[in-house]
N, C-alpha and C positions, 0 to 999 in steps of 0.2 A: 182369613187369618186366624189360625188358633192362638185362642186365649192363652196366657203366660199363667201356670197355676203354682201358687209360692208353694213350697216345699216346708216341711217343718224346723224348723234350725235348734241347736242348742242356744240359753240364752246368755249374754256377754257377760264376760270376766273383766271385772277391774285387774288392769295390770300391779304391777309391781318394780320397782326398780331394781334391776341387777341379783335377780333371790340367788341367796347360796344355799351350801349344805348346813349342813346342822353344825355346828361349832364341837371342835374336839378339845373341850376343857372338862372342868371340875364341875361338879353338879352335885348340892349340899341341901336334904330337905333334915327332916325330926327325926326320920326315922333310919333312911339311908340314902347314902352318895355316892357319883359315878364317876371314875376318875379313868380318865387312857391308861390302857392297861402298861404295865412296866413289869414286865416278862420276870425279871431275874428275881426285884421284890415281891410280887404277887405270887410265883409259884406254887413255893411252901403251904401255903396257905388255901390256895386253891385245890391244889393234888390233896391235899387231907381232905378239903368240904366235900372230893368228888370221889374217891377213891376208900377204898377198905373194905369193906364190907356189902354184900347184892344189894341193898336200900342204896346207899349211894351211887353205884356201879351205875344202878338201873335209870337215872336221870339219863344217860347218854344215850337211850334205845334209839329211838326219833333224832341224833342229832348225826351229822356227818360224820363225824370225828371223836378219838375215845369209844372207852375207858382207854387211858393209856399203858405203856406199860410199866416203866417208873416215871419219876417225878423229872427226868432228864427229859423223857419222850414227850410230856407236858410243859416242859418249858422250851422246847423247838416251836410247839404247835401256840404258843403265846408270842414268840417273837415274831415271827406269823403275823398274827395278830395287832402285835405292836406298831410295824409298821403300816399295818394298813389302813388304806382313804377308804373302801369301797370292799366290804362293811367296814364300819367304822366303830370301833370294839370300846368295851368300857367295862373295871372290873367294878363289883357291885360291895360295897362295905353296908357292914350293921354299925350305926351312928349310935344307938343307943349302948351297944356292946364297947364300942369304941371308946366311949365319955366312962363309961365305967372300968376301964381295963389300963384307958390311954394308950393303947395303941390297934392300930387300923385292925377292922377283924371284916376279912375280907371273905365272903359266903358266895358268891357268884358271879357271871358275864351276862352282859347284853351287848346290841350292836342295833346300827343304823343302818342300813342295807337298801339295795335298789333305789337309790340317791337320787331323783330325779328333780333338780331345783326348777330347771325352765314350766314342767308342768307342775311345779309345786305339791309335790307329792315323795313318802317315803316308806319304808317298812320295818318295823322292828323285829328281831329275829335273834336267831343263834344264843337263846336267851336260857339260862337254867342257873338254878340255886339250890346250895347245899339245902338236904331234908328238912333243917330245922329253921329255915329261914322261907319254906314254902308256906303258903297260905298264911303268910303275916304282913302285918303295914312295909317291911323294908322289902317285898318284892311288888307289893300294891304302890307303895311310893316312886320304884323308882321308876317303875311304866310313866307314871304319875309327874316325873321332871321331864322324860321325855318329852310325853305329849304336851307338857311345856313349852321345852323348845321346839317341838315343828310345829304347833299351832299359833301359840302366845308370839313367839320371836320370831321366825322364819317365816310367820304366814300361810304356811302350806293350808290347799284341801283338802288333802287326803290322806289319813296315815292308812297304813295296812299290815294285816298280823296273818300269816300263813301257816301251815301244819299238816301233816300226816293227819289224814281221815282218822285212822285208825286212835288216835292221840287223844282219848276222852277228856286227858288232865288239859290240856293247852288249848280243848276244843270250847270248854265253860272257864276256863280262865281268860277265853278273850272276851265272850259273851259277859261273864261278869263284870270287867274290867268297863265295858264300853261300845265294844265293837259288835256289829250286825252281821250276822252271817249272809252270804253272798252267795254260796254254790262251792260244788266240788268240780277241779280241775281232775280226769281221769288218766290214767296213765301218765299222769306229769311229769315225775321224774322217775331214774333208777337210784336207789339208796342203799350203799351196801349190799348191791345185787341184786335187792328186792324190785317191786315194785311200790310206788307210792301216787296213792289219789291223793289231792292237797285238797285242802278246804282253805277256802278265802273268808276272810274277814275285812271289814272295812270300816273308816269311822273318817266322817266328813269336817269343815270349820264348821258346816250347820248343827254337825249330832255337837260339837266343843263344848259350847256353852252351861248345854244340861247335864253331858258326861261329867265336865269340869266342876261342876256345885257338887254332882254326888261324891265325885271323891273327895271335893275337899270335905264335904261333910261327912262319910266314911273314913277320913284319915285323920281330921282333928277335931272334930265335939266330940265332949263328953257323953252324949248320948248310947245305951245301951242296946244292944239285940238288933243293930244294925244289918239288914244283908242288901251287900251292893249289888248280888245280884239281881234283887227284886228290884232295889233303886232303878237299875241301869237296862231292866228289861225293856223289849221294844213296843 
């Protein structure tokens, strides 16, 4: 009789009871807040951070959708948005602009996307912010509430951050941010008729922990000369 020889297994997951999606509420840190988009108030606001001039224009290269062509073709492609579960859309406010202006000053979108509660896992995406809100604490923050909620509240393992190869700016802002490059996906999709190799990114409940100290300690000590890249390297 031959011997039964064990095979290697992955090792067991604590269950979870009933995991859901990510909650579509308000989400309020120092620097900036995520709130469901509402098409009709956010527009104005949005069409200007993304539109006018090739510096702004050019955030859209990498994205599905946009530049648009006035601010009406921009608010179809938000209510869009507004109503959807699957990505799950959020426009992005400067909280410190906000406290000094008193009223919402709204610089960019993010979303929840590839929603997968039963394997506890998700993706953040469809993400961009006006020029002047790039490389500051209110687009490092609001990665920053996310990872919040699908780690801290939801439980998940796995968040994940994807891109256009091509995408140098999205390709070190997820490495800085946290996330481990994984490989490129060839031929993945067509975009805009092109073709697109995607690069994967990933970041586990095990990477949380250590990502989670560097940002809090990149996004509220007072310590100077800070780079969360170097932090957050692997």
């Amino acid at each position: 009789m031959t011997p039964t020889i064990a095979l290697p297994v992955g090792v067991p997951v604590t269950p979870i009871d009933n995991p859901t999606p990510p909650r579509h509420q308000s989400y309020t840190g120092q620097f900036a807040s995520l709130t469901p988009v509402d098409a009709a108030a956010d527009v104005a606001e949005l069409y200007a951070a993304s539109h006018g001039d090739p510096l702004r224009e050019q955030l859209w290269t990498y994205m599905s959708n946009g530049p648009f062509a006035d601010q009406a073709a921009m608010q179809g492609w938000l209510e869009q948005c507004q109503v959807s579960s699957e990505p799950l859309f959020f426009t992005v406010s400067d909280t410190v602009a906000q406290r000094r202006v008193g009223a919402q000053r709204r610089v960019g979108v993010v979303s929840f996307l590839n929603i997968v509660p039963v394997q506890r896992r998700v993706e953040l995406g469809h993400i961009w912010y006006a020029p002047e809100a790039q490389r500051t604490k209110v687009n490092t923050e609001s990665i920053f509430l996310m990872l919040c909620e699908a780690f801290d509240q939801q439980r998940y393992r796995r968040v994940e951050w994807k891109c256009d190869s091509l995408n140098a700016r999205s390709r070190a802002a997820a490495l800085r941010l946290g996330f481990q490059f994984e490989g490129i996906f060839r031929q993945h999709l067509i975009v805009r008729g092109r073709n697109r190799d995607t690069a994967w990114f990933g970041m586990t409940d095990g990477d949380w922990p250590r990502v989670k100290a560097n940002l809090e300690r990149w996004l509220y000590s007072d310590e100077a000369g800070l780079s969360l890249t170097e932090m957050n390297r692997s």
